[in-house]
C-alpha positions as CSV (number, residue, x, y, z in Angstrom):
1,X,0.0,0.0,0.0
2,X,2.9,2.5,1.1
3,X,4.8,1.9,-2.6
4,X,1.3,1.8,-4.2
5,X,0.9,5.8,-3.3
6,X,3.9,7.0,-4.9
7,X,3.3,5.5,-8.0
8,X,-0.2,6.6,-8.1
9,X,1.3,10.5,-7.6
10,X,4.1,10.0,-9.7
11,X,1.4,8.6,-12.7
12,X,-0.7,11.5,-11.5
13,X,2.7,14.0,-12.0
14,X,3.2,12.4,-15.5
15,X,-0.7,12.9,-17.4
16,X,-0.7,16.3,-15.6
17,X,2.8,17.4,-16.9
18,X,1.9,16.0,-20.4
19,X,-1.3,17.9,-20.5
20,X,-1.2,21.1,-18.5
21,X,2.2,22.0,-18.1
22,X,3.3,24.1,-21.5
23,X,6.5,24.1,-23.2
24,X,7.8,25.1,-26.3
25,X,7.3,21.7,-28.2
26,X,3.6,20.9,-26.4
27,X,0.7,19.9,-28.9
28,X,-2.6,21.9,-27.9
29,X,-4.3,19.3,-29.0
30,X,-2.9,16.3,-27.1
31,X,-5.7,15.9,-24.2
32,X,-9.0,16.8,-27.4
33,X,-7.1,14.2,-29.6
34,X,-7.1,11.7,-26.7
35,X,-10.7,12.3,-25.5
36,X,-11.8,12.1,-29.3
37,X,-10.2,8.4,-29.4
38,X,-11.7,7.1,-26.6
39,X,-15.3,8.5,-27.0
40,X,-14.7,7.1,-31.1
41,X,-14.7,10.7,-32.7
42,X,-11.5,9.5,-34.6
43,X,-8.6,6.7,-34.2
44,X,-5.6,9.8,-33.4
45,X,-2.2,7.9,-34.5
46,X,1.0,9.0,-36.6
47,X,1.1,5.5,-37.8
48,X,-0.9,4.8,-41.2
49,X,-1.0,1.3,-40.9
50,X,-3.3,-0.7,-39.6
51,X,-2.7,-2.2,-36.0
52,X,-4.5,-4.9,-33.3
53,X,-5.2,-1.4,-31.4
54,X,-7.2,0.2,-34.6
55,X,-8.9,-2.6,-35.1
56,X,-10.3,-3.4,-32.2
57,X,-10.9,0.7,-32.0
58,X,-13.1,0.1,-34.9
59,X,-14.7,-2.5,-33.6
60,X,-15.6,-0.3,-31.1
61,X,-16.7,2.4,-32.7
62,X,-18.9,-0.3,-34.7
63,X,-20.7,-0.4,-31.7
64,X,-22.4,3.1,-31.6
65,X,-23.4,2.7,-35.8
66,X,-25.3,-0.4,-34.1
67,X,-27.0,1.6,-31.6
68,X,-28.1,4.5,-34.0
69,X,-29.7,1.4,-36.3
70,X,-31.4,0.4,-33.4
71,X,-33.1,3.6,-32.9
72,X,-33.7,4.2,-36.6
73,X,-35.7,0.9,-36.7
74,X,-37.4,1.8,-33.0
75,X,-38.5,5.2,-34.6
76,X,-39.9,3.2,-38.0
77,X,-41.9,1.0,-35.9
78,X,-43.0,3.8,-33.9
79,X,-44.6,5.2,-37.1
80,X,-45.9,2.2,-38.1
81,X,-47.9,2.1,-34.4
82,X,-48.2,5.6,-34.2
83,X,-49.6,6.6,-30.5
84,X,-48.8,10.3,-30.0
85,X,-47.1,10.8,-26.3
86,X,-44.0,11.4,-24.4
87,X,-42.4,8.2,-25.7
88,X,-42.8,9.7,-29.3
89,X,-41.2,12.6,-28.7
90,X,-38.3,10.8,-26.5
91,X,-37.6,8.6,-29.1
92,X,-37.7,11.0,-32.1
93,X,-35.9,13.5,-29.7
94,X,-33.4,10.6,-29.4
95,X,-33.0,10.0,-33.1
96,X,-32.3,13.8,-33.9
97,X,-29.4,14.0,-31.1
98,X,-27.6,10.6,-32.9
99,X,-28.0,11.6,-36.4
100,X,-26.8,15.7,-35.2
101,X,-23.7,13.4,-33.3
102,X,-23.4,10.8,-36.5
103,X,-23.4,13.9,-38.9
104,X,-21.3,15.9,-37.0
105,X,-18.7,12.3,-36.5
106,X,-18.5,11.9,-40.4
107,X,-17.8,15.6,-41.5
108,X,-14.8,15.9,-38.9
109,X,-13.8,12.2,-40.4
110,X,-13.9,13.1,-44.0
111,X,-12.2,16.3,-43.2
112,X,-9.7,15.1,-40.4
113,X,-6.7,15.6,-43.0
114,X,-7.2,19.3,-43.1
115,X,-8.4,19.6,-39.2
116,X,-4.8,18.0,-38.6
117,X,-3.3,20.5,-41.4
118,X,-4.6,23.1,-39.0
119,X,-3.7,21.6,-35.7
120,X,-0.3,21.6,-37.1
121,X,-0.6,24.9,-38.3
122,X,-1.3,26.4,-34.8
123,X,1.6,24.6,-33.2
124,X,3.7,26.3,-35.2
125,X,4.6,29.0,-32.8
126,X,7.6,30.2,-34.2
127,X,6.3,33.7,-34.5
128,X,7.3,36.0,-32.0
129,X,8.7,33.2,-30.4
130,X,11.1,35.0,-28.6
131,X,8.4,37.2,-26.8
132,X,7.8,36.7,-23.6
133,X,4.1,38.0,-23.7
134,X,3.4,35.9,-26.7
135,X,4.6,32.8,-24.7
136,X,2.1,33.9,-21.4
137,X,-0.3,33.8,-23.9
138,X,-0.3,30.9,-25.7
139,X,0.9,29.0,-21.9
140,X,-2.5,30.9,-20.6
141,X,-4.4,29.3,-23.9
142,X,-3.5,26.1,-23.9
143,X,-4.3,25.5,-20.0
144,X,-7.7,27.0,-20.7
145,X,-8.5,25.4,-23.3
146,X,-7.7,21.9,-21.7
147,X,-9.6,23.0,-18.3
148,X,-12.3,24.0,-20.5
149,X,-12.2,20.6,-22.0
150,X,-11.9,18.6,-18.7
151,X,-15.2,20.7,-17.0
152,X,-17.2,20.0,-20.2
153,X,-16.6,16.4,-20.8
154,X,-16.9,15.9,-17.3
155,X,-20.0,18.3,-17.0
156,X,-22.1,16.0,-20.2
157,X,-20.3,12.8,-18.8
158,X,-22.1,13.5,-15.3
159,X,-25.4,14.2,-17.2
160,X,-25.2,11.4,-19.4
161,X,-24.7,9.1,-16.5
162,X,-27.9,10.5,-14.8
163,X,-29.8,10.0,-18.3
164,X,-28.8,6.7,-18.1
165,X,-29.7,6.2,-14.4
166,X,-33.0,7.8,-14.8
167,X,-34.4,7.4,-18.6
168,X,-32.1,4.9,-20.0
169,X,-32.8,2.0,-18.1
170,X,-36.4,3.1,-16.7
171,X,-38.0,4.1,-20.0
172,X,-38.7,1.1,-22.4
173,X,-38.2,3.4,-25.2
174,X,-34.5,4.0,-24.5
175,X,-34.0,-0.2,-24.1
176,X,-33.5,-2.1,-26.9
177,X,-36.1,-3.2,-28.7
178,X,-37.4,-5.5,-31.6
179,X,-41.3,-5.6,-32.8
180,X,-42.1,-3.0,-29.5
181,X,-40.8,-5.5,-26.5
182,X,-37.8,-5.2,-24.4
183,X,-35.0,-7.1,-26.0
184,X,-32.5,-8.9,-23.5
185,X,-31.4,-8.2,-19.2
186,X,-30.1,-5.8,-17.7
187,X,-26.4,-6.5,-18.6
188,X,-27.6,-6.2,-22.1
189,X,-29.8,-2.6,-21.1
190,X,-27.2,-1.2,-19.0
191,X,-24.5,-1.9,-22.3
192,X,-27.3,-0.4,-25.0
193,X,-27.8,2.6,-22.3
194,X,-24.2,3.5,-21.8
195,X,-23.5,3.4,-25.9
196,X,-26.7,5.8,-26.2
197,X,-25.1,8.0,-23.3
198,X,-22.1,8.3,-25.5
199,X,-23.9,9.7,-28.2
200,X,-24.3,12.9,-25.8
201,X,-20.5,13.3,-25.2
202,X,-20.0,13.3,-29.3
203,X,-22.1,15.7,-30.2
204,X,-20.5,18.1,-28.0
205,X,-16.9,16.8,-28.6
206,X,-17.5,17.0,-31.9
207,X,-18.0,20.8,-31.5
208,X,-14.9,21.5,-28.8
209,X,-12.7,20.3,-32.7
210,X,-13.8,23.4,-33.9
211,X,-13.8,26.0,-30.7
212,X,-10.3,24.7,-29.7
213,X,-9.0,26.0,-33.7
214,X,-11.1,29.0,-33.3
215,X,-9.8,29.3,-30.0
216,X,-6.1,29.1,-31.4
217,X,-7.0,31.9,-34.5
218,X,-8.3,34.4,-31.9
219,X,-5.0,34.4,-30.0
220,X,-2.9,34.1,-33.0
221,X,-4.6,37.0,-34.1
222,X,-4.8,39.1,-31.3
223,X,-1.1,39.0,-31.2
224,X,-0.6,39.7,-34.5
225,X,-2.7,43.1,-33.6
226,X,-0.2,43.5,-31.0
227,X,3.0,43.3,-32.9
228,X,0.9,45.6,-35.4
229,X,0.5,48.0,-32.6
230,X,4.4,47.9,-31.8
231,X,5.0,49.0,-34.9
232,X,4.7,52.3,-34.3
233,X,7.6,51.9,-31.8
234,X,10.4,51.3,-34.1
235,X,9.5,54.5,-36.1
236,X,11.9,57.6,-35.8
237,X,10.7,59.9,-33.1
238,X,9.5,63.4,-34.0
239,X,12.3,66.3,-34.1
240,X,15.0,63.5,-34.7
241,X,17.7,63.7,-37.1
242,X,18.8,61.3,-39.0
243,X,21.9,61.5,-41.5
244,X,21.8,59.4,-45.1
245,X,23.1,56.3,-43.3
246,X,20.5,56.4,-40.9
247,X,17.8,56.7,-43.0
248,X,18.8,53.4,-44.8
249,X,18.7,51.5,-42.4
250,X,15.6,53.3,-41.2
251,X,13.7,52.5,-44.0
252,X,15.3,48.7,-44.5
253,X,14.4,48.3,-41.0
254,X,10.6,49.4,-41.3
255,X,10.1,47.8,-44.5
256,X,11.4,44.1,-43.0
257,X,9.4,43.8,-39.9
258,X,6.3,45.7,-42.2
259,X,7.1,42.5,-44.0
260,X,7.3,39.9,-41.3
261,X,4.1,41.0,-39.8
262,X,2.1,41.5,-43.1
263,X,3.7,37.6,-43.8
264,X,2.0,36.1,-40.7
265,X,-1.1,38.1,-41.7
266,X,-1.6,36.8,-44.8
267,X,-1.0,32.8,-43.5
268,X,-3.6,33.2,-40.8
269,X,-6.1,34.7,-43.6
270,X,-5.6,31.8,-46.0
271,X,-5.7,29.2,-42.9
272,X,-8.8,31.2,-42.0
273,X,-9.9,30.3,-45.3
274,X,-9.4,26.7,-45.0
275,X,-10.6,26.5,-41.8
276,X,-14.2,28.7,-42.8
277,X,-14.4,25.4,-45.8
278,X,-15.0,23.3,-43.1
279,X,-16.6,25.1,-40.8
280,X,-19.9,26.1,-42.5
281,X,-21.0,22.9,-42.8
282,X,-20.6,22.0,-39.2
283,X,-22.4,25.3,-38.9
284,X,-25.2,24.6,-40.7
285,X,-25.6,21.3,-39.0
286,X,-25.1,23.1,-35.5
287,X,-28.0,25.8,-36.6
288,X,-30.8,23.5,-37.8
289,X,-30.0,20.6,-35.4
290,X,-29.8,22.6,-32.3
291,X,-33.0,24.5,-32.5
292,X,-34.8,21.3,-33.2
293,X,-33.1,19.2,-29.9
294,X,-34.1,22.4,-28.1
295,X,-37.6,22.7,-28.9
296,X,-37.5,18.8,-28.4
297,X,-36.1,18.9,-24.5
298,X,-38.6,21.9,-24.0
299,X,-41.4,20.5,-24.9
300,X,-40.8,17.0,-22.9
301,X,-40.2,19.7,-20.2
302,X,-43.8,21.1,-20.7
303,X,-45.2,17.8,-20.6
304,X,-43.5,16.3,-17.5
305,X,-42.7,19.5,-15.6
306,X,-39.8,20.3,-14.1
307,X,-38.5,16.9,-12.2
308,X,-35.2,14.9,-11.9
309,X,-36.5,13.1,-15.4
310,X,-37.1,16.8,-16.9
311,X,-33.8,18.5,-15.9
312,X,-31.7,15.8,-18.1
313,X,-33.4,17.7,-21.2
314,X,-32.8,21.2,-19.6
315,X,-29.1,20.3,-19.0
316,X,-28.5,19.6,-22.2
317,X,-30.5,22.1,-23.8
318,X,-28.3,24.6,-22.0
319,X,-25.1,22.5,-23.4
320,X,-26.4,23.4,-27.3
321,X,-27.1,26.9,-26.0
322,X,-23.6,27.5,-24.7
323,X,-22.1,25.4,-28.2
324,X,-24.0,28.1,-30.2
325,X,-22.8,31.1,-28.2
326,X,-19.9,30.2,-27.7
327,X,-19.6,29.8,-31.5
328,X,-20.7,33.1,-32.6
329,X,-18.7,35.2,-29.8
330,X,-15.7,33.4,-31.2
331,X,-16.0,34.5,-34.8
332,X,-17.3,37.7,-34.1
333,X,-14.0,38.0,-31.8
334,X,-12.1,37.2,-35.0
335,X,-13.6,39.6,-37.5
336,X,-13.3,42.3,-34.9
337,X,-9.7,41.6,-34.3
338,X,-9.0,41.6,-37.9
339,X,-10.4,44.6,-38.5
340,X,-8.5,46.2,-35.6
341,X,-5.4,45.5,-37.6
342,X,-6.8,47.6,-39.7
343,X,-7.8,50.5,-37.5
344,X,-4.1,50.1,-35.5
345,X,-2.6,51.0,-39.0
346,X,-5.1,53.6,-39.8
347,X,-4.7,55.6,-36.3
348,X,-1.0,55.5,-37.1
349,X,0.4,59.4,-37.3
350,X,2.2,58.4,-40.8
351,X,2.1,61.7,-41.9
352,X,4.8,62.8,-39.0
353,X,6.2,59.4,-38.6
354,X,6.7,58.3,-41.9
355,X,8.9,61.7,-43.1
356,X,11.3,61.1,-45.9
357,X,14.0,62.3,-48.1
358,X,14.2,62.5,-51.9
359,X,16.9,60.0,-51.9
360,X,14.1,57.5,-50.6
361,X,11.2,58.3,-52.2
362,X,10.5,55.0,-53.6
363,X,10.7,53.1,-50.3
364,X,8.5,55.6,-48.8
365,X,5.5,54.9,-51.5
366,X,6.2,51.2,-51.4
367,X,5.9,51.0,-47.4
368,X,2.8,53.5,-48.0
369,X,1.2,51.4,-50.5
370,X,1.4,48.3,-48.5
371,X,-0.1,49.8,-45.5
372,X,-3.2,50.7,-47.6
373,X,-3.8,47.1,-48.9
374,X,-3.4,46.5,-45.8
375,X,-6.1,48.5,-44.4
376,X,-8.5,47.6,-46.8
377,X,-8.0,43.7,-46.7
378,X,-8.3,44.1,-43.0
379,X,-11.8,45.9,-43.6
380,X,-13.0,42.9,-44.8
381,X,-15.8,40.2,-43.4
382,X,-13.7,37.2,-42.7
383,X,-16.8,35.4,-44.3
384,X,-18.0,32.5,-41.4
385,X,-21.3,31.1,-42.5
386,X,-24.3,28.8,-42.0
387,X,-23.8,27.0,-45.4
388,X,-25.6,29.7,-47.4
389,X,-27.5,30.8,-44.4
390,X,-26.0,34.4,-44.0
391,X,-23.2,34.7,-41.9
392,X,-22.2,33.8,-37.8
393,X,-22.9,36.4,-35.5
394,X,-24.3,37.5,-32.3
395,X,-27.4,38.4,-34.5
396,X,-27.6,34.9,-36.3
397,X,-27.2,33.7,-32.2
398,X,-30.2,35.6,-31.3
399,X,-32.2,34.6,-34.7
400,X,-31.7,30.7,-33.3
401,X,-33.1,31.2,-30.1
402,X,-35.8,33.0,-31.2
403,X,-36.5,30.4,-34.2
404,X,-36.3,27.8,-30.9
405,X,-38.7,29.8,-29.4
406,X,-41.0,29.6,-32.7
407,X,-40.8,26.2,-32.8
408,X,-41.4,25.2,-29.1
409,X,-44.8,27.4,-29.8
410,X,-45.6,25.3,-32.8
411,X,-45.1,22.0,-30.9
412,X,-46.9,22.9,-27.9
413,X,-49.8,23.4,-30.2
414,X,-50.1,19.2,-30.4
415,X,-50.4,19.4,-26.6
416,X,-53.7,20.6,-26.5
């Protein structure tokens, strides 16, 4: 017992140095990529090849295809012996929160490649690796974003569990089931139940792929903003003189880190790019599934009231609401930082900063020339969309809850 306990802390010391202490070579995505393998998002390995592990992985993952079948076939007999009532909307509610979890699964296999790409990208952190600030922040980023991951998983893994304790296993429509009657003990219920629970943890997994990126783009471009905003720094102060030699290396000076800076701008915008591909249709499956499930739990809410059965529902309504905030704060976040790059450049006193003698005329138009593209590209809508459903936003946030809204009203209609 006495050697047990220092192996326990010295196993405890290892997982929590490998993923929440930060260093220079850490991946951000260690702890998501681990969570997504066990919970069968997608098999993270560097080796190609098949292995006894991936296979019985896939086998595995095999098992939750099974389960969604089940309820497909539950839900088609269900309309075949159609009895409107709590069960109904359960099971249908039940279907919709699979197939979101299943549709959500197979976009994020198919595009895994360029999710990787894009992990890869982000560890990249060679810019302004030197700067103590920039380090803070991404050390400050990538313990928040694996806490963040930790109190979420943790938070739908402790709801799941009590949807299993309290529907799962009590409600026949949750059990397996051939021809309407229970198939099997409750070994066999308790296994079915747990798979379905799984489904829960997922759908939202599914969606922390796509914060933790955004996540990564906000900071990369807030300090890009900074470094813009530094610029102004390395400029010649006002009433300074400077001789021919000076202003050479002035100018060569300015137009190298204009360079560097304008560089890193332009990778984040075409990795914006990339990432936006693949983004709207996870968006457009976020948008049209979520105010469905919410109008779903709702209304099973109206019908039971609010009890220990009822809260599972409310839980993880608020789980969709928080995915779809969450969301749009973060790309509104990004389309107000670039255009702050923008604005940084623009409040600029280039007219008294930016003086210049004939000799370096040239220079001066070339630097002034870039700094207008600049500008204007910053200006720019970085573009984020619902498929071709307009484009993510605080306003587009609000337009969901108020089409939940509408369509709690509509079901509530079938009450009476």
């Amino acid at each position: 017992m006495v050697r047990s306990q220092p192996f326990r802390l010295s196993l405890v010391r290892k997982y929590w140095d490998k993923y929440f202490t930060f260093t220079d070579t850490v991946d951000y995505f260690n702890l998501l990529n681990t969570f997504g393998t066990l919970f069968a998002l997608h098999y993270h390995t560097r080796q190609p090849r098949w292995t006894v592990k991936k296979l019985l992985w896939t086998v595995y993952r095999t098992l939750y295809l099974l389960s969604y079948l089940s309820y497909c076939y539950k839900v088609y007999w269900l309309f075949s012996h159609w009895q409107y009532s709590t069960a109904a909307a359960n099971l249908l509610g039940a279907l919709g929160l699979c197939s979101g979890a299943l549709l959500r699964l197979l976009l994020i296999e198919q595009n895994y490649p360029t999710v990787h790409r894009l992990q890869q990208f982000l560890n990249d952190r060679t810019y302004l690796h030197d700067d103590p600030r920039a380090r803070t922040e991404r050390s400050k980023l990538y313990r928040h974003n694996n806490r963040f991951l930790v109190v979420l998983i943790s938070a739908i893994s402790v709801e799941s569990l009590c949807f299993l304790a309290r529907l799962l296993l009590t409600r026949p429509e949750f059990m397996l089931q051939y021809g309407g009657a229970v198939l099997g003990g409750p070994p066999v219920q308790l296994a079915y139940g747990m798979v379905t629970a799984c489904w829960g943890i997922i759908y939202v997994l599914s969606f922390i792929v796509f914060y933790t990126l955004l996540a990564g783009f906000r900071l990369e471009m807030q300090l890009l903003a900074r470094s813009f905003q530094q610029l102004e720094e390395t400029l010649v102060p006002a009433g300074v003189g400077m001789d021919d030699q000076d202003e050479w290396e002035y100018w060569d000076n300015l137009q190298q880190r204009l360079t560097h800076r304008i560089k890193r701008h332009v990778e984040l915008l075409e990795n914006l790019r990339i990432f936006r591909s693949i983004v709207a249709p996870f968006a457009f499956l976020q948008y049209y599934s979520t105010f469905g499930l919410i109008a779903d739990s709702f209304f099973v809410v109206s019908f039971e009231g609010f009890t220990g059965y009822s809260m599972a529902y409310v839980l993880f309504a608020s789980f969709l609401i928080l995915e779809s905030l969450l969301l749009c704060r973060g790309v509104e976040d990004l389309n107000d930082l670039n255009r702050q790059i923008g604005t940084i450049l623009y409040n600029f006193d280039w007219p008294r900063l930016l003086r210049f003698s004939i000799h370096y005329r040239r220079q001066y138009f070339s630097v002034r020339r870039t700094i207008l593209l600049v500008i204007l590209q910053s200006q720019q809508s970085l573009r984020f969309s619902y498929g071709a459903h307009g484009e993510i936003s605080m306003h587009s946030f609000a337009e969901l809850m108020q089409k939940s809204y509408s369509m709690l009203t509509f079901m509530l209609q079938f009450q009476n």
